[in-house]
C-alpha positions as CSV (number, residue, x, y, z in Angstrom):
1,X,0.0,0.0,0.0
2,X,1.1,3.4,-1.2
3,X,0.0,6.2,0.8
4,X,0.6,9.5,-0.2
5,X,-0.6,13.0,1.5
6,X,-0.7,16.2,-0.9
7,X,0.0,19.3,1.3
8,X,-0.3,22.9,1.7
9,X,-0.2,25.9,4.1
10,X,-1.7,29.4,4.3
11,X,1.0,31.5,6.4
12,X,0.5,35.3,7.8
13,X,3.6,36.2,5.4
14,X,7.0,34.1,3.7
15,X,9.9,34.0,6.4
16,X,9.5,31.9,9.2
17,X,12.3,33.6,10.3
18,X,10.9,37.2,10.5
19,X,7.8,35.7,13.3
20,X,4.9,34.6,10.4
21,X,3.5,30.9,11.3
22,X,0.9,28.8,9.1
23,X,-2.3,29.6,9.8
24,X,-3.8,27.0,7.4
25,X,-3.3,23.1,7.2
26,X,-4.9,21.2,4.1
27,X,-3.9,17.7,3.3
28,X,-6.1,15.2,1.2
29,X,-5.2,11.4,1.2
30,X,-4.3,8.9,-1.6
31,X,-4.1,5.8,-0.9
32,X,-2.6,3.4,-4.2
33,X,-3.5,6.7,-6.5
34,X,-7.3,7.0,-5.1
35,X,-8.6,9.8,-3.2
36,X,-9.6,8.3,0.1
37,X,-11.8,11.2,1.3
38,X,-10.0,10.8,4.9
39,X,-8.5,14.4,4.3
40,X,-7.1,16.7,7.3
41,X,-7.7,20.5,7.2
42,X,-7.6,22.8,10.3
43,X,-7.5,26.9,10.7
44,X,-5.0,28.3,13.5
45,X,-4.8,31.2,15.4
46,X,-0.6,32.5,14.6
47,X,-0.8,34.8,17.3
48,X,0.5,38.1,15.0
49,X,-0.9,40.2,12.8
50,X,-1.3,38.8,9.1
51,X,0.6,40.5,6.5
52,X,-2.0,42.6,4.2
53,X,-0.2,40.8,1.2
54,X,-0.5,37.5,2.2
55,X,-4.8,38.4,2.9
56,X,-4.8,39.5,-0.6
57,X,-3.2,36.2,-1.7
58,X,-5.6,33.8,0.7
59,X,-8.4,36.2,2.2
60,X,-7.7,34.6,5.7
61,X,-7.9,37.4,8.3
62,X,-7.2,37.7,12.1
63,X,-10.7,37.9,12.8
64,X,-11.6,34.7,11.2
65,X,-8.5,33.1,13.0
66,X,-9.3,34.4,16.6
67,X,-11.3,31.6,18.1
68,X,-9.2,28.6,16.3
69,X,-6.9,26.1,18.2
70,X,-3.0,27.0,17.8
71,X,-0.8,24.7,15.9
72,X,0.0,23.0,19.6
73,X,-3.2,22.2,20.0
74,X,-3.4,19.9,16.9
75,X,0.4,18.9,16.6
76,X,0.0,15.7,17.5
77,X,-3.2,14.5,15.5
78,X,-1.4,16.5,12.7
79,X,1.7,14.3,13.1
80,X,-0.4,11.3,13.7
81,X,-1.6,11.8,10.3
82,X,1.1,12.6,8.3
83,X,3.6,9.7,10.1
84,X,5.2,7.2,8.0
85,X,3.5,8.6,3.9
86,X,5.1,10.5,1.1
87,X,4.2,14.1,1.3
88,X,3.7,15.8,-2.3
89,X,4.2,19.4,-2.3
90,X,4.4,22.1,-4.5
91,X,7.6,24.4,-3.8
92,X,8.2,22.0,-0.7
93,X,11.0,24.1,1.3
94,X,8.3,26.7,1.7
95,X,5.9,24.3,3.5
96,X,8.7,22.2,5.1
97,X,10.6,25.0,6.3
98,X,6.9,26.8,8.3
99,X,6.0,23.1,9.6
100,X,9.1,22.8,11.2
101,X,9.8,25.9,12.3
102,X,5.9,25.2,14.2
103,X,7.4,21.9,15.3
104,X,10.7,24.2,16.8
105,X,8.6,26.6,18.8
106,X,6.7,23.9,20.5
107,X,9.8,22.4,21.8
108,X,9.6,19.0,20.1
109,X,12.6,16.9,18.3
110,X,9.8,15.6,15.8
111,X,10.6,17.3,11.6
112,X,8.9,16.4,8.6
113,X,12.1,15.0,6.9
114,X,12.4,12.2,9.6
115,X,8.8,11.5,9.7
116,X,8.0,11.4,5.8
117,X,9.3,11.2,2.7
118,X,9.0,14.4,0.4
119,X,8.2,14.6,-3.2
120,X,8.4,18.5,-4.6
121,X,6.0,18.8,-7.4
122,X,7.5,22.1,-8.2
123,X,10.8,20.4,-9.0
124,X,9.3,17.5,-10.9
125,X,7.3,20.0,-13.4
126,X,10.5,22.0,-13.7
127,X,12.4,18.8,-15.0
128,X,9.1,17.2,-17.3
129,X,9.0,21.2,-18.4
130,X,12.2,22.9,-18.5
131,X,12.3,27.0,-19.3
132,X,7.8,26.4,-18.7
133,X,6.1,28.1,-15.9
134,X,4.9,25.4,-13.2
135,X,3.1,27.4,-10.9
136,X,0.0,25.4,-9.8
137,X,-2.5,27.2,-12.1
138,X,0.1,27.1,-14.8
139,X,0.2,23.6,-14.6
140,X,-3.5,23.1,-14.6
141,X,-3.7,25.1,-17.9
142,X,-1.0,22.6,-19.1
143,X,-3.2,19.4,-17.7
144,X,-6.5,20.8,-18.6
145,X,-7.7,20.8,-14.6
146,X,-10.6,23.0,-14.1
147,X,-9.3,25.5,-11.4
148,X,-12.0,27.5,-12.0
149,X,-13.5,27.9,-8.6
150,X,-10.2,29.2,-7.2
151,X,-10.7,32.6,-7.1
152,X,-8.5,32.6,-3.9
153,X,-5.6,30.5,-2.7
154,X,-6.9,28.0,0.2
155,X,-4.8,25.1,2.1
156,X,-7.5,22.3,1.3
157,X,-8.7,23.9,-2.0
158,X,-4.9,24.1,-3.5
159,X,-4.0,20.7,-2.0
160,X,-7.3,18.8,-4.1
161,X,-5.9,20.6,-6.9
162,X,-2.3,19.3,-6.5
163,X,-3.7,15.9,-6.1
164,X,-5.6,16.1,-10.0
165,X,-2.4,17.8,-11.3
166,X,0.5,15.1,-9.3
167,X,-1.6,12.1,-10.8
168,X,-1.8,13.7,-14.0
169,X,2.2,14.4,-13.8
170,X,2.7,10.7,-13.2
171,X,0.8,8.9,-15.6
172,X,-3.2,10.2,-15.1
173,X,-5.9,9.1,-13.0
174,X,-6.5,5.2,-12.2
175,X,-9.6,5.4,-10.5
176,X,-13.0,5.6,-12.1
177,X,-15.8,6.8,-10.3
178,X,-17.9,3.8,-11.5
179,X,-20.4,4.1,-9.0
180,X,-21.4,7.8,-9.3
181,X,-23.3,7.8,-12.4
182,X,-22.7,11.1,-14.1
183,X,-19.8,13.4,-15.1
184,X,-18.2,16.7,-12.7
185,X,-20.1,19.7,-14.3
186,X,-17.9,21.9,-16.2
187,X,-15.1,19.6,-16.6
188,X,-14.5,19.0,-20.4
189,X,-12.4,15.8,-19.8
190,X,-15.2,13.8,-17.8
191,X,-17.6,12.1,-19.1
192,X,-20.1,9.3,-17.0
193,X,-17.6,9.6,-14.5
194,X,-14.5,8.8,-16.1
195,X,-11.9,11.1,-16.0
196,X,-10.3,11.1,-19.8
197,X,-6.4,11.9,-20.1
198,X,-5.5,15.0,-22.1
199,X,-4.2,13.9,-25.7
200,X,-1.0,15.7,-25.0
201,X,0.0,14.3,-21.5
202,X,3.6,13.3,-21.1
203,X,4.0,9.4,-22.0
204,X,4.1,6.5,-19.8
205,X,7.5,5.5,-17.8
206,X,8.2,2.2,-19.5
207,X,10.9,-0.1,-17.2
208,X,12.4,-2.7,-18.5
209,X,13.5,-6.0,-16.9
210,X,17.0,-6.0,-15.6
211,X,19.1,-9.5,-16.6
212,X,18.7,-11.1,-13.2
213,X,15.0,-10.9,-13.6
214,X,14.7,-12.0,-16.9
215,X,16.4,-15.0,-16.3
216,X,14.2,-15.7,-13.1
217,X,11.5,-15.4,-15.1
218,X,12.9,-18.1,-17.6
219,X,12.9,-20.5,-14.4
220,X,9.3,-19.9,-13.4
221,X,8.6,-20.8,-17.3
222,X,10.6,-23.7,-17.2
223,X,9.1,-25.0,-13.6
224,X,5.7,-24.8,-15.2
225,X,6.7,-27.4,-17.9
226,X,5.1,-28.4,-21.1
227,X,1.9,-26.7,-20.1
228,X,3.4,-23.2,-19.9
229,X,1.6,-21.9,-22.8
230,X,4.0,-18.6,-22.6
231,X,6.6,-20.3,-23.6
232,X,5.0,-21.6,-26.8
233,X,4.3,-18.3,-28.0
């Protein structure tokens, strides 16, 4: 079982180092490339004022904020959840760099690096798309996801997105919503609840067989004798 967590954070500003904390957490669940539902999201009170920038950027103000838990109140569910999967992020360091810096001022040992693995989408679309921009929107352009309804950035919102556009970057979606019935309205690529892979996605990682396991699979053939009809072909 593969279980991956795509992140994201809202912060009151950019340096960790200059005071701001996260004031958003949004993380949605795949488990073997299929959206689980089991997601966790949770507003937090940073304690500071909120840069007017970053409120431009994700519309999150103190006022909202002032009766939610701070990030020590849900540190430990939070690490809980993220313990032992692969953590896709877009522009990791930025993320990385606010969750431990929350992890610091709570006095614990605990950092994301030693309790998950780290996949930066930012530096995967800059290799499948060198001299391209691969900000999240621009990537959604590129993968024909309907971002439409993101008229502001959002933990939870951008993290749903990054799940479409990582399994889109790594081959396309592999689950079909067979039980559903009908398509997502205004989505041009669905259709009876099949997601449909752009025509101009990147192709397929093919991986050959090394020696070694060619010739152990010549042995299996041979084991299953004259009735192998593999090795007739």
């Amino acid at each position: 079982m593969t279980r991956l967590i795509v992140l994201d954070t809202e912060t009151t500003g950019l340096e960790p180092e200059q005071g701001h904390r996260i004031i958003e957490i949004g993380c949605v669940e795949m488990v073997d490339r299929r959206l689980t539902g089991n997601n966790f999201h949770q507003y937090l009170q940073p304690d500071r004022e909120i840069d007017a920038a970053a409120v431009e950027v994700h519309g999150i103000t103190n006022e909202f904020l002032a009766d939610k838990p701070h990030f020590v109140d849900v540190a430990v569910d939070f690490i809980d959840y993220v313990r032992g999967a692969e953590l896709i992020i877009h522009n990791a360091p930025f993320d990385v760099g606010f969750l431990n810096h929350e992890l610091q001022l709570m006095g614990t040992t605990d950092r994301i690096g030693e309790l998950c693995a780290v996949t930066d989408t930012l530096v995967m679309a800059k290799k499948m798309h060198p001299g391209q921009r691969n900000s999240l929107d621009a990537l959604c352009r590129r993968y024909d996801i309907d971002n439409s309804h993101r008229e502001l950035h959002g933990a939870l919102l951008d993290a749903e997105i990054l799940a479409d556009v990582y399994l889109m970057m790594t081959g396309g979606q592999t689950a079909l919503n067979l039980d559903s019935g009908v398509g997502e309205s205004g989505s041009d690529n669905v259709s009876d609840g099949i997601r449909r892979l752009p025509a101009g996605r990147p192709p397929l990682m093919v991986i050959q067989a090394n020696p070694d396991e060619l010739t152990a699979h010549e042995k299996v053939l041979e084991a299953m004798g004259e009735s192998c009809l593999w090795s007739k072909r």
